[in-house]
N, C-alpha and C positions, 0 to 999 in steps of 0.2 A: 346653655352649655352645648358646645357643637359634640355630635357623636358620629363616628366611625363604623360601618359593621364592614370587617374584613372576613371574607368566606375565602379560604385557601384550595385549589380544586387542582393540583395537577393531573398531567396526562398519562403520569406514566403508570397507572396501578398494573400490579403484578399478580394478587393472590385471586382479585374478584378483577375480571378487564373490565375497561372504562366504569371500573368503581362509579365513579364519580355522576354520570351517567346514564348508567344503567336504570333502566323502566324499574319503579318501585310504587308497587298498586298505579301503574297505569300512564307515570307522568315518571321522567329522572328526576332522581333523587334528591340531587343539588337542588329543583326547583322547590319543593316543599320549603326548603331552609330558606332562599329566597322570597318565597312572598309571604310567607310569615314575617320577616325583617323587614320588609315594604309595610304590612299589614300595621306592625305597631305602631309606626308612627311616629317611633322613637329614635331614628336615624335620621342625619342629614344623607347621608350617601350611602348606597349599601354598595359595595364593587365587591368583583371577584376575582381574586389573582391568579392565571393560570398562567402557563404554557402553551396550553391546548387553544387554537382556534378554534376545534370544535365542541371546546370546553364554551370557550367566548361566546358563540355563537347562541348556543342552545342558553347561557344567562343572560343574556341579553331578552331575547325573545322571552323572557319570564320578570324582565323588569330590572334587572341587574347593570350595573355598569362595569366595564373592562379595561383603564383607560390605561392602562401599562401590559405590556408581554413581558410575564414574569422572567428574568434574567435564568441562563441554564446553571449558573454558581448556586443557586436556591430553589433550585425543584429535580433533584435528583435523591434518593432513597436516606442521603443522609443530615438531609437537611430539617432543621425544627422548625414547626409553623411559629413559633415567637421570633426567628432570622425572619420569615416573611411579614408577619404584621410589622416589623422595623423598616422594614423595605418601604410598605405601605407609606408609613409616618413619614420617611426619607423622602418621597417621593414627592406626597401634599407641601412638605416644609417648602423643598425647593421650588414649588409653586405659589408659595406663601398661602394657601388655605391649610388655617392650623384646626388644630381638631384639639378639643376638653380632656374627653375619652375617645378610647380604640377599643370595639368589641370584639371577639374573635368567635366567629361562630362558624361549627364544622360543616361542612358538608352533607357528610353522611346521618345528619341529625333531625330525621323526620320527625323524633317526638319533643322538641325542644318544643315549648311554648312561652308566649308572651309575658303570661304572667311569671316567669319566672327571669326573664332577663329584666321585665322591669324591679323585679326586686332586688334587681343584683347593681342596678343606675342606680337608682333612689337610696340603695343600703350602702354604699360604697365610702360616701363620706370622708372619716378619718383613713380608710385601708389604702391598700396601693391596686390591689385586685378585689374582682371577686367573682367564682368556679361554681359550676356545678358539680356538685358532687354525691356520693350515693352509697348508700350503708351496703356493706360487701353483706352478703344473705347467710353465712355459714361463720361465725368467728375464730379470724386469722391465729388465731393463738394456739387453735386443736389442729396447724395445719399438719399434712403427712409428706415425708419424701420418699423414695423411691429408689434403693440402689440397684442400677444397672448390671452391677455386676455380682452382686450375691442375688437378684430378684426377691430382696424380701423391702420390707416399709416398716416405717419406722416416726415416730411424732418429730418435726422438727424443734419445740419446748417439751421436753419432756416432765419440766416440770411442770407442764397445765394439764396433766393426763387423768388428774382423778378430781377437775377443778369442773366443776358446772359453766356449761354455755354461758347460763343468764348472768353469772358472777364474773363473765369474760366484761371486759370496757370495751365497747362499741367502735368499730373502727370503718373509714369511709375510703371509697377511691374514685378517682377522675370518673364520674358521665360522660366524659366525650360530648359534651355537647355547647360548650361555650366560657369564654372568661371575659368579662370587662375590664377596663384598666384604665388608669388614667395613661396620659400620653408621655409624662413625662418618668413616671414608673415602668412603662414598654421602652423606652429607654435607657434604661441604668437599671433593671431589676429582672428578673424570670420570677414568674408565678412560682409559687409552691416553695422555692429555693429562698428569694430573698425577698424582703417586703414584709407585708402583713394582707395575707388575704385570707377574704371573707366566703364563706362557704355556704352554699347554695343550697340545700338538702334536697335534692328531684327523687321519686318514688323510686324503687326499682322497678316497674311495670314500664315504665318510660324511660329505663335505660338499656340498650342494646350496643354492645361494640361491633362493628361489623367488618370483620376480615378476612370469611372465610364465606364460601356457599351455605354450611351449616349456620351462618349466622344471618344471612341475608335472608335464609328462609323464617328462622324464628324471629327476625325482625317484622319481616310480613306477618305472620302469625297474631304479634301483639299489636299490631298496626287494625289487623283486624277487629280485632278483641278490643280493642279502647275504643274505637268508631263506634263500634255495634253498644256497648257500654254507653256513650255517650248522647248514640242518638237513641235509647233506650229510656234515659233518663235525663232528656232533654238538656243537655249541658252541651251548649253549644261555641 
């Protein structure tokens, strides 16, 4: 079964500059993502779509391939990374190298690991996808809003106000850190929306969104703290 890993990297970030890029404990961040997806084993091709030549450049130099300059219709602020792994698929068809599965794996996802996309190949089976995804830490049901203009708060259900956390159902949201798919459900379907997909459960220790400085910093933080963890207790 041929597989895909599509890494989306463009040039233009705005919140964190060259996001993408940027020295993350030591080495850009895009490369952790990349030799880890070399590392498994588990791709025929790992490429990165960008923009940036000097996106290209610096994945290349960590193993990556770059064999398209991603079009400027799909790397501007409002574009979805499932338009670009289409692109991807578009692109091999017209060279007739077809692909089984299409992986999608972010960028900025240093804590993604192996064992966790291969369970998302191997579980995949009957689904059309399959996400990492990750138990939200505080249950959404006791969430609170905030009005503006009287400054007071107030429970968004107010019927779960006198209802115990543990008796709340459990609810999950995107890790940001990768989706599989078959090629011909990246085709005709969006994750989450339509299909059936399979869900990944990744710890929260290993999940971090990263969009702001405050997050880039506590991303460093756990990056530390799982290192030190692991080579503490030999899990290597």
């Amino acid at each position: 079964m041929r597989n895909l890993a599509v890494i989306p990297a463009r040039g233009g970030s705005k919140r964190i500059s060259k996001k993408n890029i940027k020295l993350f404990h030591g080495k850009p961040i895009i490369s952790w993502v990349i030799e880890m997806s070399l590392e498994t084993g588990f791709f025929d091709q790992v490429i990165v779509s960008t923009d940036s030549e000097e996106i290209a450049q610096i994945s290349r130099s960590f193993g990556a391939q770059t064999p398209f300059v991603r079009p400027k219709p799909i790397s501007d602020d409002n574009t979805s990374v499932f338009e670009v792994v289409r692109h991807a698929i578009n692109y091999f068809n017209e060279k007739n190298q077809i692909f089984d599965l299409v992986t999608l794996i972010y960028p900025t996802a240093p804590f993604v690991e192996k064992t966790d996309i291969k369970r998302a190949i191997n579980s995949i089976n009957d689904y059309d996808f399959s996400i990492s995804v990750t138990l939200f830490p505080y249950p959404i049901q006791r969430a609170l809003k905030v009005d503006d203009d009287t400054d007071t708060v107030s429970m968004v259900e107010k019927h779960n106000f006198l209802k115990r956390s543990q008796d709340l159902p459990s609810r999950y949201h995107d890790a940001g850190q990768f989706v599989v798919g078959k090629t011909k459900s990246w085709q005709e379907k969006t994750p989450l929306i339509e299909g059936k997909t399979l869900p990944i459960i990744v710890p929260r220790i290993r999940v971090q969104d990263i969009d702001e400085d405050e997050d880039w910093q506590e991303a460093e933080a756990k990056f530390s703290f799982i290192r030190d963890y692991n080579i503490k207790n030999k899990r290597f």
